[in-house]
N, C-alpha and C positions, 0 to 999 in steps of 0.2 A: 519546555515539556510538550511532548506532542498530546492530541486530544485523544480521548478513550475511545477505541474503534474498535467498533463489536460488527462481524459478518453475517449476512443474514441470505436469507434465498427466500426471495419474490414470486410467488406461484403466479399463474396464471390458471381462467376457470378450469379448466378440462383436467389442473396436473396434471400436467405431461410434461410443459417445461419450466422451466424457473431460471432466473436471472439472479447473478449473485451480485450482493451490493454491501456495501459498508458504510455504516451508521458512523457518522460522529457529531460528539457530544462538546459543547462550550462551556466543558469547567472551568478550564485554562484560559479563554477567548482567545487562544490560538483558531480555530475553528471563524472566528467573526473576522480575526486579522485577513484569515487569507482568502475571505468574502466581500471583504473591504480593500483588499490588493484589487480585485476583479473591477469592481464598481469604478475605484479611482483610472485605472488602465483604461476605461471606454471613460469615464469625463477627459483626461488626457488629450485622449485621440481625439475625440472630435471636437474639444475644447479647443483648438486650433483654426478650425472653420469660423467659428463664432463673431460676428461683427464686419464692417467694411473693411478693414485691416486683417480678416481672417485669412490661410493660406489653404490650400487643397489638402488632400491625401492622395498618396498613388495606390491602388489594389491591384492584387496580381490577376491576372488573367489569364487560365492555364491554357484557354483554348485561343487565344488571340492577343493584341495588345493590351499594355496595363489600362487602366481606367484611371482616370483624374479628376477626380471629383470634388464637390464644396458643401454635398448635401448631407447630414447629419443621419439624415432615416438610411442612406445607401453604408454607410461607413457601420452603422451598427450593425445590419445585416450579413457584414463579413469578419467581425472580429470574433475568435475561436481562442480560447486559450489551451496551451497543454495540460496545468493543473486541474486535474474536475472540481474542489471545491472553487477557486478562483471563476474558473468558465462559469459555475452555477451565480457567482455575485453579478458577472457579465450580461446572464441572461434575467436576472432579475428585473437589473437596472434599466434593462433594454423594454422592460414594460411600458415604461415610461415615455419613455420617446416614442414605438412605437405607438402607444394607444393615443398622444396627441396627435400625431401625423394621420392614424385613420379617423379622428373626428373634424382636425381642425385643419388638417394639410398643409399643417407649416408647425415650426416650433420645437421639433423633436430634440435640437441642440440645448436649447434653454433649458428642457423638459430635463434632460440627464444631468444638466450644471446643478438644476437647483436639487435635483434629486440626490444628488452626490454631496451635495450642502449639508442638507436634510439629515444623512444617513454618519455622513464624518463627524459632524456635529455632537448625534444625536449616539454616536459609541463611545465618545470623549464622557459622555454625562454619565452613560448606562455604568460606564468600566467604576466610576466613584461609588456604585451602589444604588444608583436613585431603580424606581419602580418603572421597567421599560410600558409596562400596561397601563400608568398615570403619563408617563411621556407622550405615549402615542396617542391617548386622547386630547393631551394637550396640542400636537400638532395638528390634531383634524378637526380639533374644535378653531383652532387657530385660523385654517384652512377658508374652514365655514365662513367665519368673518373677514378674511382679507378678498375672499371672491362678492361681498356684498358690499365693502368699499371699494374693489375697482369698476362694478357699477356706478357706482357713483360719480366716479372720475370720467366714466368713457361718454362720447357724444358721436351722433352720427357723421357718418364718413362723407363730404361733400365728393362730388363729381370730379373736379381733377385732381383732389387727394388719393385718386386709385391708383394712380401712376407711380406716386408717392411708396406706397404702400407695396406696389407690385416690386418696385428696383431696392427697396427695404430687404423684402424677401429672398431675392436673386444675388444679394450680397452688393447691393449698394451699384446694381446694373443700368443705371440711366436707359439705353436702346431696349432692354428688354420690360420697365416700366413703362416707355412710351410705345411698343407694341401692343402692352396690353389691356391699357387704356383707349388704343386707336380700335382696337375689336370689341371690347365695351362698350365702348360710341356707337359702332354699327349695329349691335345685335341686345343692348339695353342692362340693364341690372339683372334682369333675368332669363337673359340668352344662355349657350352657355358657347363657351368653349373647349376644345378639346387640340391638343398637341400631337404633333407627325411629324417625323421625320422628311426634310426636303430631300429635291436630287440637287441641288446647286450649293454654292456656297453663300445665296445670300438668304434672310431669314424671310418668306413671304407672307399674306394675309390672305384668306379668302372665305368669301362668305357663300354656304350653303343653302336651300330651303332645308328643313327640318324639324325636329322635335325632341326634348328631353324631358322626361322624369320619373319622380325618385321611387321606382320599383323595380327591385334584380327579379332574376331566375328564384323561382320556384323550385328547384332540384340541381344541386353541383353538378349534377351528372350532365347537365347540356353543356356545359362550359370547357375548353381545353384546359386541361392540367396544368398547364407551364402556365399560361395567364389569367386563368384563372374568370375568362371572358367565354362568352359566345357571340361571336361576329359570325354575321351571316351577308355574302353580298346577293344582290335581285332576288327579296324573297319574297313570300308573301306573308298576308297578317288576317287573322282570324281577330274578330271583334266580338265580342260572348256579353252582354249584358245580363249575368245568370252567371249562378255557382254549379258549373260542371261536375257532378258527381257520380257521372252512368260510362263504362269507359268505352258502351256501343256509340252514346254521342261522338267520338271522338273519329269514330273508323274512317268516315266520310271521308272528311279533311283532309287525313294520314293518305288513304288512298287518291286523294289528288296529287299529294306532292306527292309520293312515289312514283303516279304515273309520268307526273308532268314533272319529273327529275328538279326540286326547286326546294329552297327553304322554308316552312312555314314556322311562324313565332304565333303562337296562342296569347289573347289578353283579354282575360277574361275579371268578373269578378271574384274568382277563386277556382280554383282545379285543386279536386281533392284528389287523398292518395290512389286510390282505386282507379280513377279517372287519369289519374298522371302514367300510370302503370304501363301501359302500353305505349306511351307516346317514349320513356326513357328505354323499354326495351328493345324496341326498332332502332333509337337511336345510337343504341351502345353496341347493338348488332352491327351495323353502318348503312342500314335499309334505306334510313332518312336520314335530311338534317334540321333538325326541332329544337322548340323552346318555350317555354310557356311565362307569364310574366302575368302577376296580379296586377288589374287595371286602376290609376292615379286614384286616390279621394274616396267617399264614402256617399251612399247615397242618391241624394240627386246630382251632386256635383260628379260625381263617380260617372255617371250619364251622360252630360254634361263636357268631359273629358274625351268620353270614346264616341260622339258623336265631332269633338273635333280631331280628335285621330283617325278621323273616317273619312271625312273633310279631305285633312292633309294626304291620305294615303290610296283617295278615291275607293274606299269598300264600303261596305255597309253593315250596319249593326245588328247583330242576331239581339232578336229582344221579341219573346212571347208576346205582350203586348202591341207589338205593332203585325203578329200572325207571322213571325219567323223563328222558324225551326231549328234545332240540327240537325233533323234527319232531313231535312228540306233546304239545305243549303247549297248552292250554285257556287260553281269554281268564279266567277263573275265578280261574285258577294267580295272576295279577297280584295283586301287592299294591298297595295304595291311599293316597295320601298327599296330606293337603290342600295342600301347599308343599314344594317343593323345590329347595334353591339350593345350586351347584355353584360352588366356586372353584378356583383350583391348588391349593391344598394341601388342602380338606377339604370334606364335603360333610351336609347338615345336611337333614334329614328330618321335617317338621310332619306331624304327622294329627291326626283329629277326635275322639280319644279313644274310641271307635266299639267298640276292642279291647281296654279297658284291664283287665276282668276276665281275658282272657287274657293278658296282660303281670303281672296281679298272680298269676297261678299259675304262670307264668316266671320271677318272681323270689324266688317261694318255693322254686321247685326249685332255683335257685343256692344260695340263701340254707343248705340243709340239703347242697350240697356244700361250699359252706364251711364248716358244721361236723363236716364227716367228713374234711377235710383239713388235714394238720398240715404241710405245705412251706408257709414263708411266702409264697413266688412265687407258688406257685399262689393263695391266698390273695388276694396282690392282686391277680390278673386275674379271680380271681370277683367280686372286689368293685368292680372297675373296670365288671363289664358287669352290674353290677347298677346300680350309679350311673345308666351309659347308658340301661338300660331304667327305671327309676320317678326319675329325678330331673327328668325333664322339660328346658322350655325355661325360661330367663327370656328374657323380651321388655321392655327399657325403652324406654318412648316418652316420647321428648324434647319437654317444651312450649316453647313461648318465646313472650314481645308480638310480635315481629318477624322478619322471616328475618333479618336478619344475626346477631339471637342465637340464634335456634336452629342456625345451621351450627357458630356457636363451641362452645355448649354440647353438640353433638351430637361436634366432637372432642373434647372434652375428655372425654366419657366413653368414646369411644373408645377412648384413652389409659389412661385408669383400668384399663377392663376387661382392655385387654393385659398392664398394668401389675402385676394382681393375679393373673391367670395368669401371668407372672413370675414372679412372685414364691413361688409354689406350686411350681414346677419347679426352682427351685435354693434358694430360701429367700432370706434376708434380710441387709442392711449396714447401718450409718449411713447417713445421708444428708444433705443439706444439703453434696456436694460433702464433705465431712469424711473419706470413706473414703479418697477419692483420695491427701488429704492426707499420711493414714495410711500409706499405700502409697506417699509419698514418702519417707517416713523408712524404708524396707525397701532404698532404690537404695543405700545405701552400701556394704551386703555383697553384693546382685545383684550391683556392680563385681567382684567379686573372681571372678566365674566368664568374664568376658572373658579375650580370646586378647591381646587389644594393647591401648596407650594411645588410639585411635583409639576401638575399642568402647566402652573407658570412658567415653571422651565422650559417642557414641550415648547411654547411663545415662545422663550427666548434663542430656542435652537432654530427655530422657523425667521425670524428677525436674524438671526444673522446670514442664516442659509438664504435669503433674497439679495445677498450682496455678491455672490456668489456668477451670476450672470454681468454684470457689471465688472469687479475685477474681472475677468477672461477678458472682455471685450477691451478694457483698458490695457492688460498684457500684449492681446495681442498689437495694439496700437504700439505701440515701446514707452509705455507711461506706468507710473508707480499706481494702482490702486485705490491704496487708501487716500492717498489725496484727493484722487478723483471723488471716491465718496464722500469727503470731508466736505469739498469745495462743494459739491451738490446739494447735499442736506444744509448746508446751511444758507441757504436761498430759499425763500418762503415762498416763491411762487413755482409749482407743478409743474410748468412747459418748460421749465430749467432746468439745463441737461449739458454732461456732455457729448458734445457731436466729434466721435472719433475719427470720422471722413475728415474735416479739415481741423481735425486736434484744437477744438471751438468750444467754450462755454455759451452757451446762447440758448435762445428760444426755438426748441426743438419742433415745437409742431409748426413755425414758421419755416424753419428750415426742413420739414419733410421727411423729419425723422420721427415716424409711428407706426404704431404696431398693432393689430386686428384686436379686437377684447376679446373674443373668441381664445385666440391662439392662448393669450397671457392666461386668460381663466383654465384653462384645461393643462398648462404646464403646472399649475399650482396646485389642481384639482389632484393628478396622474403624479406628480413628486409625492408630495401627501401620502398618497395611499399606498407606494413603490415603498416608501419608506418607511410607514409601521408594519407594513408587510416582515419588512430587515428588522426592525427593531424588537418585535416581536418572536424572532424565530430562535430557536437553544439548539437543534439538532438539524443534521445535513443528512439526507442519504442520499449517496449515490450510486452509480451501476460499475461494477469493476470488472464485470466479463463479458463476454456473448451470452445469449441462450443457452441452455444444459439443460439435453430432453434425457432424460429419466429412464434408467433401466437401459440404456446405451452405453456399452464397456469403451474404455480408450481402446484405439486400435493398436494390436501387440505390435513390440517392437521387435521385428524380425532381424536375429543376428544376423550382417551383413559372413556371409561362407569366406575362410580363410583359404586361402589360394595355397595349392599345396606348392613345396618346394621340386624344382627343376631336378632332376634325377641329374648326377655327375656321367660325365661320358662312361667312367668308369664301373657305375654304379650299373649303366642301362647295356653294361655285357655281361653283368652276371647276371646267371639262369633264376627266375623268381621260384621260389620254397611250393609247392602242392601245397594247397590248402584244403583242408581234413573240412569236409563239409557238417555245418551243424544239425543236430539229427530233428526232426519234427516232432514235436508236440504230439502227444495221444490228444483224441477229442477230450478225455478224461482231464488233460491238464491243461486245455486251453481254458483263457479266462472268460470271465460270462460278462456283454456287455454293461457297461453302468446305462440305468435308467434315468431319464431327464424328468426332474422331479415335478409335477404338477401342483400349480400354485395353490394357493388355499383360498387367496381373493385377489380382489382387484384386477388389474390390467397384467397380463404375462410379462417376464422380463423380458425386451429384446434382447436379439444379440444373440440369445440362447442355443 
């Protein structure tokens, strides 16, 4: 039986147009089947990538070659289904993966397995009757407790374990592990790095002076549309110790980079709207090229910061208290940076090394209050903005014979690099899918802090959906599953796993098989939530037309003229009849036009 589908029209504020769409209803769960076709098609698909035995996907390419890829967050971003309610389970599920990949930069594939777990599982229960509202708190109660025991489990990530962790991510890449480890080396735990495209075919290293941190743009509007960045090369940098709120402070500035045809990036303590106003106007005109960026930390440390960005970029700090202006500010003051690119979340600073004897006597003066102070905290923010200033940039440039391999090779380090930042911010688990496992055998006492037998189930659909990342990886190796799980659980010791790279039961974290806590906690976190979202939902609506503006007649269908028939030879020698002309109309009996009726309210019909 199909589901009860009622039409409806979608207004928009102004009415004027409205989108037609159709409701349906899961009396039948017909309506959840074909939300759950959607979900299982993208575990499918990129269930395939999953583990070192994982294989590519090809994606079309309408404007060049296909793409060949191994990355889980790129495969989601192109699968489209023709059925709208299916497409809608597609886009759900894609929640999930996406929001681990923008927190944790890796994981997106686990993220859709176990969400897929979660949801197959947890429609098997619902269909018997049970309370989808008691289920689902049972799985995010469940949730809550398997993220404070794999605390438990994880321990910080040693120094050549990053390597480990980086060729994990890259799908089990040994060279692309040991690149990124060798740019860690040079540039510290809190350097950073960033990926580029080479012109050769071998993969290169090199390290820049520079600077990164974690503050985007102020306004989408400075950024290009396609990436969603604003890169600016030779610009300069406005250093504001002060919350800019007046938008004549701003003229000065603006008028130098106009003159002096050049980039400038504002970083300030804050630019309010008012004050921002003029600087996205000119910019979206093409007068200038601008961007504004609130300045690191709060504070003194916030001071502290742009005093070494000023260092690195040889300008100087606008700050009232030292008797500087903005109406008093000198093109001079600008500091100077060969590159500069701007995301949401963080903003990364190249120069020409130009300054770097004054950054090495910057970081000798950190260096000598780090050892005249004895608070650990303080300690590590000296040693954080000592990283920032002498660790530099790593720059890896990706070679490849081809493009389709260098897009692949160029995620995969991608992946890595997020992977090992990861992995530095919470530390480290098994891997190979084996944590999760691990974290299955913990659901039998999690039951016991549920309210009802309902909850308890939620547990149990969670318990088995963690087994869900493990099978894939053992499929795709050419091994049966459940054995794999059998053999594993029943080995009491944690770093017992198996290793699908050489088809090896053994001690996983000896052999280099681990996974960032980060990444695991946010697939767990993001399935969870993907999934009472599903479990909880009875009705779909979706769009089944274009736009329909209102008081707009269909355009008439004008009869196509019948083509008159060809007169016979015979026909075009006889003489044609007089025709008796029709007599006119007295004024008396012509008819009097119709009036076009004037509305009573609202908006007049078009068309009319």
């Amino acid at each position: 039986m199909n589901p009860k589908v009622y039409k409806s029209c979608k207004k928009s504020l102004n009415s004027i147009t409205a989108m037609a769409t159709e409701i349906h209803f899961n009396h039948d769960g017909s309506t959840t089947a074909k939300l759950l076709a959607g979900v299982k098609m993208v575990a499918e698909v990129i269930g395939v990538t999953l583990g070192p035995k994982g294989r590519n996907v090809v994606l079309q390419n309408k404007y060049g070659p296909p793409k060949i890829v191994n990355d889980g967050e790129t495969v989601l971003k192109e699968i489209q289904l023709e059925d709208p309610l299916e497409n809608v389970g597609v886009k759900l599920v894609r929640q999930a993966g996406a929001k681990t990949n923008d927190l944790a930069g890796d994981g997106s594939t686990t993220s859709i397995m176990l969400a897929h777990g979660l949801i197959a599982e947890g429609v098997k229960v619902i269909a018997t009757g049970m309370n989808p509202i008691q289920i689902s708190r049972g799985i995010q109660k469940t949730a809550d407790a398997l993220v404070l025991e794999l605390k438990l489990m994880s321990r910080e990530v040693e120094d050549h374990e990053l390597s480990d962790v980086a060729a994990i991510s890259a799908g089990n890449d040994v060279e692309v592990g040991n690149m990124i480890s060798k740019a860690m080396q040079r540039v510290g735990r809190n350097g950073f790095i960033t990926i580029e495209k080479g012109n050769s075919a071998e993969t290169s290293l090199e390290i820049i002076e520079g600077m990164q941190f974690d503050r985007g743009y102020l306004s989408k509007y400075f950024t290009d549309r396609k990436t969603m960045k604003a890169e600016f090369q030779d610009c300069k940098l406005l250093l504001v110790d002060k919350i800019i709120n007046n938008p004549k402070d701003m003229y000065k500035v603006l008028d130098f980079a106009v003159k002096g045809n050049y980039p400038v990036v504002i970083i300030a303590e804050n630019v309010e709207k008012e004050a921002l106003a003029p600087v996205i106007r000119n910019k979206l005109k093409g007068i200038l090229k601008a961007a504004a960026v609130k300045a690191p930390a709060f504070g003194e440390r916030k001071s502290h910061y742009l005093d070494d960005i000023a260092i690195l970029t040889g300008g100087t700090v606008i700050r009232e208290d030292a008797g500087l202006t903005l109406e008093r500010v000198r093109e001079e003051m600008l500091g100077s940076a060969s590159k500069v690119v701007i995301d949401k979340d963080s903003t990364l600073i190249v120069t020409d090394g130009r300054t770097q004897a004054a950054v090495k006597k910057r970081v000798a003066q950190i260096q000598r209050l780090v050892e005249n102070t004895e608070e650990n905290f303080q300690k590590r923010i000296l040693n954080e903005r000592i990283a920032r200033l002498s660790g530099g940039i790593a720059i890896i440039k990706v070679g490849a014979q081809t493009q389709v391999e260098l897009k692949d090779k160029q995620l995969r380090m991608e992946d890595a690099v997020n992977a090992t930042k990861a992995a530095i911010e919470e530390g480290i688990v098994v891997g190979g899918g084996c944590c999760l496992l691990r974290l299955s055998s913990k659901v039998n006492e999690i039951k016991k802090l549920m309210d009802n037998e309902e909850q308890k189930i939620g547990a149990e659909i969670f318990k088995r959906a963690l087994e869900y990342p493990a099978r894939q990886i053992a499929k795709n190796a050419g091994v049966n599953g459940s054995v794999v799980i059998e053999k594993v659980l029943s080995n009491d010791d944690v770093r017992y796993g198996y290793n699908a790279a050489s088809n090896e039961y053994e001690d996983l974290m000896a052999a280099g098989i681990i996974d960032p806590t980060k990444v695991v906690r946010c697939c767990i976190e993001h399935a969870a939530s993907v999934a009472k979202t599903f479990l909880t939902s009875d009705a779909v609506v979706i769009d089944i037309d274009g736009p329909v503006v209102k008081g707009m007649r269909p355009p008439k269908q004008t009869p196509k003229p019948t083509p008159m028939p060809m007169p016979s030879p015979t026909q075009m020698q006889m003489p044609m009849p007089m025709q008796t002309p029709m007599p006119m109309p007295s004024p008396m009996q012509r008819p009097m036009p119709m009036r076009r009726p004037m509305p009573t309210s609202g908006i007049p019909p078009m068309g009319l």
